[in-house]
C-alpha positions as CSV (number, residue, x, y, z in Angstrom):
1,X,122.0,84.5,148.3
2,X,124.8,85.0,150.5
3,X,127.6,86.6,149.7
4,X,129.7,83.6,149.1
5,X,126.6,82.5,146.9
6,X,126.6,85.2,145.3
7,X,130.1,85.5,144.6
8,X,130.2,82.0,142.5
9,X,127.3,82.7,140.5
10,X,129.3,86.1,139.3
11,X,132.4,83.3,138.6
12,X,130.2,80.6,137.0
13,X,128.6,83.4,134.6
14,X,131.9,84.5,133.3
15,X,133.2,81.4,130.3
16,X,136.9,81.1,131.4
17,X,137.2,77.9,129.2
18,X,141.0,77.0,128.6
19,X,141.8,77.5,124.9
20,X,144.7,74.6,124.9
21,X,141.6,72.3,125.5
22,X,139.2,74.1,123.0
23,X,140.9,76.3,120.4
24,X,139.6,79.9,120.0
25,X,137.7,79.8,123.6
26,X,137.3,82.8,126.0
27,X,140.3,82.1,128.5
28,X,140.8,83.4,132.1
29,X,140.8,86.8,130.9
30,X,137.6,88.3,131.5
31,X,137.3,86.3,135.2
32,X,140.6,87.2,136.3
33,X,139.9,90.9,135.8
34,X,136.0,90.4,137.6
35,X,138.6,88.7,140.2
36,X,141.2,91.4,140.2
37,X,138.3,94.2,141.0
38,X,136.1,92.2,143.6
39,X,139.9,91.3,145.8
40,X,140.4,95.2,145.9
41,X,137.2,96.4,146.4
42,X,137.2,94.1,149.3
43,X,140.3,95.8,150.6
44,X,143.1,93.4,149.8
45,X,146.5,94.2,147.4
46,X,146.2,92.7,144.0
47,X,148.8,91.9,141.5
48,X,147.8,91.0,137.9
49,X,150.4,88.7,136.5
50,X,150.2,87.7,132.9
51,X,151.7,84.0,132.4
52,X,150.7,84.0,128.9
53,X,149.3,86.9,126.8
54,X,145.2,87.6,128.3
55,X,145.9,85.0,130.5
56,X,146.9,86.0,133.8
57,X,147.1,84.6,137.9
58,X,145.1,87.3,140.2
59,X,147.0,87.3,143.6
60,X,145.6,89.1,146.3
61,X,146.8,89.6,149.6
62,X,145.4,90.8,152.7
63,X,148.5,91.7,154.8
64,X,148.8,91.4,157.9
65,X,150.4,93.4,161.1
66,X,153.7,91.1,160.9
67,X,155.2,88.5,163.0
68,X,152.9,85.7,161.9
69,X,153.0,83.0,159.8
70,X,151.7,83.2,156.3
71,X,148.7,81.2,154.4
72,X,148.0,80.3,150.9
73,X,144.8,79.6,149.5
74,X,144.9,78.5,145.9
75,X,142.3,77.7,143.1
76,X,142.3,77.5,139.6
77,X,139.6,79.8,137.0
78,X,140.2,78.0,134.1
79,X,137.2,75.3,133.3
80,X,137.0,72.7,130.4
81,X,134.8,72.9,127.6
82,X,130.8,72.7,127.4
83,X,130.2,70.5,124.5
84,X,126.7,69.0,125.2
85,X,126.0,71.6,127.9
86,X,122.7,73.6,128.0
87,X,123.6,77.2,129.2
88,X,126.8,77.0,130.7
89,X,127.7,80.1,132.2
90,X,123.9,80.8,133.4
91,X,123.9,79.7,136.7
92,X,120.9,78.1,138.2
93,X,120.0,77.2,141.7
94,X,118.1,74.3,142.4
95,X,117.7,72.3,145.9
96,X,120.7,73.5,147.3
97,X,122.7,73.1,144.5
98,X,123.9,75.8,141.6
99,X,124.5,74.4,138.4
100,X,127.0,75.3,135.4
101,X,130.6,74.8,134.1
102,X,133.0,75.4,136.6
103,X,130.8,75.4,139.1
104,X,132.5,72.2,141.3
105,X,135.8,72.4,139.6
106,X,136.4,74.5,141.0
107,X,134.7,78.2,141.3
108,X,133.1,77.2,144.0
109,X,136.4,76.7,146.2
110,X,137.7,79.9,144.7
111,X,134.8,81.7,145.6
112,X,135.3,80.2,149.5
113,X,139.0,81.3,149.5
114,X,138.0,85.2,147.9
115,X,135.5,85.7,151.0
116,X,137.8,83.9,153.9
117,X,140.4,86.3,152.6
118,X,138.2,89.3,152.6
119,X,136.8,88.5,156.2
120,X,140.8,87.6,157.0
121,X,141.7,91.1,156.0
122,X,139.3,92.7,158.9
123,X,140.5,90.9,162.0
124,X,144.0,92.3,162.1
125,X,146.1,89.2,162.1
126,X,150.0,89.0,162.5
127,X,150.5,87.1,159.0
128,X,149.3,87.5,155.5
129,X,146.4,85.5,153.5
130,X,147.1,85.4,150.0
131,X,144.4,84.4,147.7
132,X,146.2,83.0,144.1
133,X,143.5,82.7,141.3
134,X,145.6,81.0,138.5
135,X,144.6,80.2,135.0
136,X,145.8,76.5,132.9
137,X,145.3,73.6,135.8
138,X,143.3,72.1,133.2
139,X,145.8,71.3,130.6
140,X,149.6,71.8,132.0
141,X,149.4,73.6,135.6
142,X,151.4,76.4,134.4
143,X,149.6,78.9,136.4
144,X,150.3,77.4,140.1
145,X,153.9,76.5,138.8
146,X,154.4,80.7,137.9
147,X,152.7,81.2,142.0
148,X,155.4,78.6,143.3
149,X,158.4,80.6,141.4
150,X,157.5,83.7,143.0
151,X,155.5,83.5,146.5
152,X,156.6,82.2,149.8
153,X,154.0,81.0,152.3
154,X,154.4,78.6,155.8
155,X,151.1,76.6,154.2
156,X,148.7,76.2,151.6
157,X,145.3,74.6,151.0
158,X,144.3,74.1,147.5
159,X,140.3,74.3,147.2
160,X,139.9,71.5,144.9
161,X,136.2,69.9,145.4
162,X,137.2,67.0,147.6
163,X,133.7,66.7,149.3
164,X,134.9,68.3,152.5
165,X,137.6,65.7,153.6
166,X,141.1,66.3,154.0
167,X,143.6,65.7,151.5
168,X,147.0,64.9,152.5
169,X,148.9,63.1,149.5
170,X,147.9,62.6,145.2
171,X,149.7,60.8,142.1
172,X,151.4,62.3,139.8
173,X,151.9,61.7,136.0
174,X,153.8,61.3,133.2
175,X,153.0,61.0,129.6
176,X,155.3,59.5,126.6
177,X,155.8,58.7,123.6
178,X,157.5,55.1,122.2
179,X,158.0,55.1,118.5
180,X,158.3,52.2,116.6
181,X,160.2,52.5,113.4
182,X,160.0,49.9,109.9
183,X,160.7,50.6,106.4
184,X,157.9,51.1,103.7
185,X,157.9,49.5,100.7
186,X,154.9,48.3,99.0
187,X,152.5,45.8,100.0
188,X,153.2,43.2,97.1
189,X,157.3,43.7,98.1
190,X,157.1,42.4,101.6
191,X,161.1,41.3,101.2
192,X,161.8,45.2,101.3
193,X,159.4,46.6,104.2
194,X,159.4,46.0,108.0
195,X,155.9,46.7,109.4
196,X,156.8,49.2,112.3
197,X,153.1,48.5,113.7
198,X,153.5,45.0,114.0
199,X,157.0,46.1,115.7
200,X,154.3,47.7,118.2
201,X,152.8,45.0,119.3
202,X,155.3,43.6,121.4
203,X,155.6,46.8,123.3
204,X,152.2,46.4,123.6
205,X,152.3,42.9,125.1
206,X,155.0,44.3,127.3
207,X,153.6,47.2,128.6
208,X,150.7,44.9,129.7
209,X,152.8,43.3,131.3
210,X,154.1,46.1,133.2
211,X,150.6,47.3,134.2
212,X,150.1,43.8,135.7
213,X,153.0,44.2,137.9
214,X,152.4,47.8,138.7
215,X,148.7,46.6,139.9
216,X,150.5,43.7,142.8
217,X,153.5,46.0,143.4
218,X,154.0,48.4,146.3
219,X,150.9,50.1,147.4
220,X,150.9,53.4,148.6
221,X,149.3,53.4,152.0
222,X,146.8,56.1,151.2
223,X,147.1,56.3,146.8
224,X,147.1,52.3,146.3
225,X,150.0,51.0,143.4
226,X,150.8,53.1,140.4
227,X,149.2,52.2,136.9
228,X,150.4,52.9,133.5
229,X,148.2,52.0,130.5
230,X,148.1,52.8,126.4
231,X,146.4,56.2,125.4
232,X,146.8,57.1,122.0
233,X,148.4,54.6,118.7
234,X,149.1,55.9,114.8
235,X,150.3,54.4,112.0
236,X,151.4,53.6,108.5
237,X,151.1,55.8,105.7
238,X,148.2,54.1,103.4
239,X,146.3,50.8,102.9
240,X,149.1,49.4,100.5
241,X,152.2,50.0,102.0
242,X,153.8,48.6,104.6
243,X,154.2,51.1,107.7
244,X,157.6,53.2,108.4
245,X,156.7,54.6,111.8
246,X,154.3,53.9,115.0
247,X,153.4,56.3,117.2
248,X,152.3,55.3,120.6
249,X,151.3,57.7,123.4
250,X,151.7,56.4,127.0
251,X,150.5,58.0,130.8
252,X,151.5,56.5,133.5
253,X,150.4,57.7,137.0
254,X,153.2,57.9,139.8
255,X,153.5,57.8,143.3
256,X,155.4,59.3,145.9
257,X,159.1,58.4,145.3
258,X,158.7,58.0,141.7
259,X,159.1,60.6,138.6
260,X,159.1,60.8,135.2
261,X,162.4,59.0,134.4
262,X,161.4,56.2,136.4
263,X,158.3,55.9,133.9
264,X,160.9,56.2,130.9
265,X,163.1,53.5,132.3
266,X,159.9,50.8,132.6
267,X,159.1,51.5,129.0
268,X,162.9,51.4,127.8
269,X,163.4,48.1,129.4
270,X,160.6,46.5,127.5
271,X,162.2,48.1,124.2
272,X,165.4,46.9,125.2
273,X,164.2,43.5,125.6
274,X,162.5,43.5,122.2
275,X,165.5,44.7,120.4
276,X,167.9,42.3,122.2
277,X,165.2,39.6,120.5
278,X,164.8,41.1,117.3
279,X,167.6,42.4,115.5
280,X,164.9,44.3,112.9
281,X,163.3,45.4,115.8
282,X,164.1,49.5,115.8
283,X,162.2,52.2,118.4
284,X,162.7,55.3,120.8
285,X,161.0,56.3,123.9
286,X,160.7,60.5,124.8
287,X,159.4,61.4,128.3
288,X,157.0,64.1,127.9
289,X,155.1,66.3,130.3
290,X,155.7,65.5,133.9
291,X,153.8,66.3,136.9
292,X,155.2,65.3,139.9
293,X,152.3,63.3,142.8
294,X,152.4,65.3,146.4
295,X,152.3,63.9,149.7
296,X,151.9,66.3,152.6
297,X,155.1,66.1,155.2
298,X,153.9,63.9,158.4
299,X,153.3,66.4,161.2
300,X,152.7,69.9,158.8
301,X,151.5,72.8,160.5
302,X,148.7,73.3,157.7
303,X,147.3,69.6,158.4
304,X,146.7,70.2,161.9
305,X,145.2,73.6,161.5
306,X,142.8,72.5,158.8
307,X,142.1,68.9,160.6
308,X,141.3,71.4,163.6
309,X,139.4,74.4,161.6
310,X,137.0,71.6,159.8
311,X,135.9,69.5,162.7
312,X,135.1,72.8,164.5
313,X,132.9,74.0,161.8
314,X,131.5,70.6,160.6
315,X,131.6,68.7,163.5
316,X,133.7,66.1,162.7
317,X,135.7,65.1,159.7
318,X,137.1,61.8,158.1
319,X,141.4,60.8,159.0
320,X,143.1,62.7,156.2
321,X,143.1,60.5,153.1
322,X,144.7,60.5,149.1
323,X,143.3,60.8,145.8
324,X,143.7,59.8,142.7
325,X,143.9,62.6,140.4
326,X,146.6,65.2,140.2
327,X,146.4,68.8,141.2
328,X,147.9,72.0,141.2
329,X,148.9,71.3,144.9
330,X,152.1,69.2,143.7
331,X,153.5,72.6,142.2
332,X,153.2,74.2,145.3
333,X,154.5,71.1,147.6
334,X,157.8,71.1,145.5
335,X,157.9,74.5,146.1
336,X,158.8,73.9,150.3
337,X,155.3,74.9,150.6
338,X,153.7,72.5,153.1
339,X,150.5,71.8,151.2
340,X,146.9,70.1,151.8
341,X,143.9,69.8,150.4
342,X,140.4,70.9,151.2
343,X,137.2,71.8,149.2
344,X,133.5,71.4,148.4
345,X,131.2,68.6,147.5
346,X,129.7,68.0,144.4
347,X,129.3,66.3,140.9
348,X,130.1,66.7,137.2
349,X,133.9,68.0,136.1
350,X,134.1,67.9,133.3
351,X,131.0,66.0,132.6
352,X,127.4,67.1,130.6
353,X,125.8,68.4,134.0
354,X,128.1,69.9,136.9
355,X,127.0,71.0,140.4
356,X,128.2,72.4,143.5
357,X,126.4,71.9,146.8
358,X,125.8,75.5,148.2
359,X,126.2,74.6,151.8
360,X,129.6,72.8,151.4
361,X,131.0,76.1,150.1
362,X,129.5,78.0,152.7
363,X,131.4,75.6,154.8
364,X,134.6,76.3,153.0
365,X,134.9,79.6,153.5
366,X,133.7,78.9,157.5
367,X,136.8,76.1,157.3
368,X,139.3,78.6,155.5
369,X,138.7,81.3,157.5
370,X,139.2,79.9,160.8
371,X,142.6,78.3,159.2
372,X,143.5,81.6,158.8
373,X,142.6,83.0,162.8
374,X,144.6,80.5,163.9
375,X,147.1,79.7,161.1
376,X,148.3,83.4,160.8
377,X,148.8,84.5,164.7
């Protein structure tokens, strides 16, 4: 194996399984330390910082001789769970590929950004390379958004699997709650109860509506038109009673220009519209967890040296591009910190069987690397 090789089948054999998705799993703990040793055996200055209690961001930096600008390369250690999975966290290598959780999403693009760093840290550049290996992308981000609070950088390139294209721009999301509220009584008394699920309904009707008219809106000219669509519904309180509350949960996925109270405002209008109708008609809507979407500033410094970097080591590469998911990347772009995109090809997050192809990380570091020789003068 090579070294980058190596290096990912040492992450993949290490669970790091976020406990806010599985309850009572292993955390970023035991990585994050294997992390913390290999950065400063390889000769770079490492900071352990604990965002939550055994779960903390490894940052290592390999400083350079001053005067240039600085690079971020950013990955998360934190995987999803393994339900269905047949040995995890013992990685296997078949046809060019290494199998196991974590694997693609994304040890493999922190394992390209630990060597690029470690090779950064012998050429004597003018700027610093700092590595961030943070823990909770899965669930709520928190571990870039701590990075963002506390490091300054002139770019960043998040090594999220993108199968080696460019990534310039990504939605964001917001998730809510509307609550729909009746009054029980008994199901033989249906002069004293108002059926808070039936209330629902209408807000159901509207917010289909609303998806409708996302879907032939505005497009994005590299993320398409924002969507929105039901997630979760709960109810009533037994078979025989009329229902006093409603719970439904609610994402909607944002584009550039567009935030969480914009999302609250759609769904408030179609609840204002039912009460104005209905004078029984009684609800709430609470904005949730927000993630903002990320688009990388026309003309960024980061875009052309990545752009550059990849065609020289791959030969050519694809105009940059968005995706549809969210990622860590957003924290950082808030931040002032020019951001892109740029990773290894694969299959399987969060899915039974997940893969990394060995090359395309070999790649990455090649890609990251060069970034930083010409990035960092």
């Amino acid at each position: 194996m090579t070294r980058v090789e190596q290096l990912l089948a040492d992450l993949v054999a290490i669970d790091s399984t976020n406990p806010d998705l599985v309850p009572g799993a292993a955390g970023e703990g035991a990585v994050a330390a294997f992390i913390a040793n290999w950065l400063t055996a390889a000769g770079l200055e490492v900071h352990v910082e604990e965002v939550q209690p055994g779960r903390p961001n490894i940052i290592g930096i390999a400083r350079g001789q001053g005067g240039g600008r600085t690079l971020l390369l950013n990955g998360h250690i934190d995987t999803v769970g393994v339900t269905g999975m047949t040995a995890p966290h013992t990685p296997q290598v078949r046809d060019g590929r290494l199998y196991g959780r974590g694997a693609y999403d994304m040890k493999g693009g922190v394992a390209a950004c630990m060597v690029a760093a470690a090779e950064a840290a012998t050429l004597g550049l003018r700027g610093d390379v700092i590595v961030t290996a943070v823990m909770d992308e899965e669930y709520a981000g928190l571990g870039t958004l701590s990075v963002a609070e506390r490091t300054r950088a002139d770019g960043a390139i998040v090594a999220e699997p993108t199968e080696l294209d460019l990534v310039v721009a990504h939605r964001g999301f917001a998730w809510l709650e509307v609550e729909t509220r009746g009054v029980a009584a008994h199901g033989s008394r249906p002069h004293l109860g108002v059926d808070a699920i039936v209330k629902m309904g209408g807000v159901l009707a509207g917010l289909d509506r609303l998806s409708r008219d996302l879907a032939g809106g505005p497009a994005h000219p590299l993320l398409g038109p924002a969507s929105v669509h039901a997630s979760l519904i709960s109810g009533g309180q037994e078979l025989s009673s009329y229902p006093e509350r409603c719970l439904l949960s609610v994402e909607r996925r944002t584009l550039p220009g567009e935030t969480g109270a914009t999302a609250a405002a759609e769904l408030q209008a179609i609840v204002d519209a039912l009460a104005a109708a209905d004078p029984a008609f009684r609800a709430e809507v609470r904005l949730g967890l927000e993630r903002a979407p990320m688009e990388t500033p026309a003309g960024a410094a980061i875009t052309a040296a990545l752009q550059a970097a990849a065609t020289a080591v791959l030969g050519s590469v694809r105009a940059p591009m968005g995706v549809s998911f969210w990622t860590d990347a957003a924290s950082l772009h808030a931040a002032g910190i020019p951001t892109a995109l740029f990773g290894p090809a694969g299959a399987g997050a969060h899915a039974v069987e997940e893969w990394v192809d060995l090359a395309s990380v070999r790649a990455c570091a090649e890609v990251y690397l060069a970034v930083a020789r010409a990035f960092c003068q």
